[in-house]
N, C-alpha and C positions, 0 to 999 in steps of 0.2 A: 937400659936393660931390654926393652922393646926392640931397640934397635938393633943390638947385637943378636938378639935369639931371631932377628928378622920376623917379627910377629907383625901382625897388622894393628896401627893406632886406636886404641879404645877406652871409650871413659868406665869407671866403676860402674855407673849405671848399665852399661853396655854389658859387663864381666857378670855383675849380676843376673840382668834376662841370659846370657848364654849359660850360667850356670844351673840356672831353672830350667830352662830348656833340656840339657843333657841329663837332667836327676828323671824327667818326666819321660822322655823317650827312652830312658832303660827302667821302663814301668815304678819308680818310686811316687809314692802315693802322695796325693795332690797333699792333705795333711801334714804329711814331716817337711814336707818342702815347705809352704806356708809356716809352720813353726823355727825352720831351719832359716827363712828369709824373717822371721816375725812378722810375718801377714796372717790373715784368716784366708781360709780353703776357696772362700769367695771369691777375694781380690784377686786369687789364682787363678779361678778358672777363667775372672774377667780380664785380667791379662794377658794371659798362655790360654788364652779358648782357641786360637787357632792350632798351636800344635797338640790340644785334647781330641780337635777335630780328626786333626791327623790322624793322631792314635786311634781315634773310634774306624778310621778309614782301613788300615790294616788289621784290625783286629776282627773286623768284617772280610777282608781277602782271608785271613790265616786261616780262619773259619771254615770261609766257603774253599776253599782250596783242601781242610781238613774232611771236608763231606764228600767234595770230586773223588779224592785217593780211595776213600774206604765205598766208592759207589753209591754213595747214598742218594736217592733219586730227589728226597727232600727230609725235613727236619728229623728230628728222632720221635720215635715209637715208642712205646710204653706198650 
């Protein structure tokens, strides 16, 4: 089946990290994934702590990118 859809060779262990990976890069919460693999939020993040990294890396650009647009010289005001 691999062969015919021309998909690249990988073990379950493999299908699983990329199915964690993609729940967590379309922001589902380290939580349901951990439940959804039966792991606790821990083994998560000490797993997949590089693509959380990530995550925190863009969400840090979207941010500051969100301040640039509106002018903001620095953080908010009160």
């Amino acid at each position: 089946m691999v062969a015919t859809a021309e998909l690249p060779a990988t073990t379950i262990h493999g299908l699983r990290h990329t199915h964690a990976t993609i729940l967590m890069n379309n922001g589902i919460p380290v939580k349901a994934i951990a439940e959804r693999l039966g792991n606790t939020p821990e083994m998560i993040h000490t797993t997949y702590g590089h693509v959380l990294k990530e995550m925190e890396a863009q969400a840090v650009s979207v941010f500051s990118e969100s301040l640039n647009a509106i002018g903001a010289k620095s953080g908010a005001s009160i």
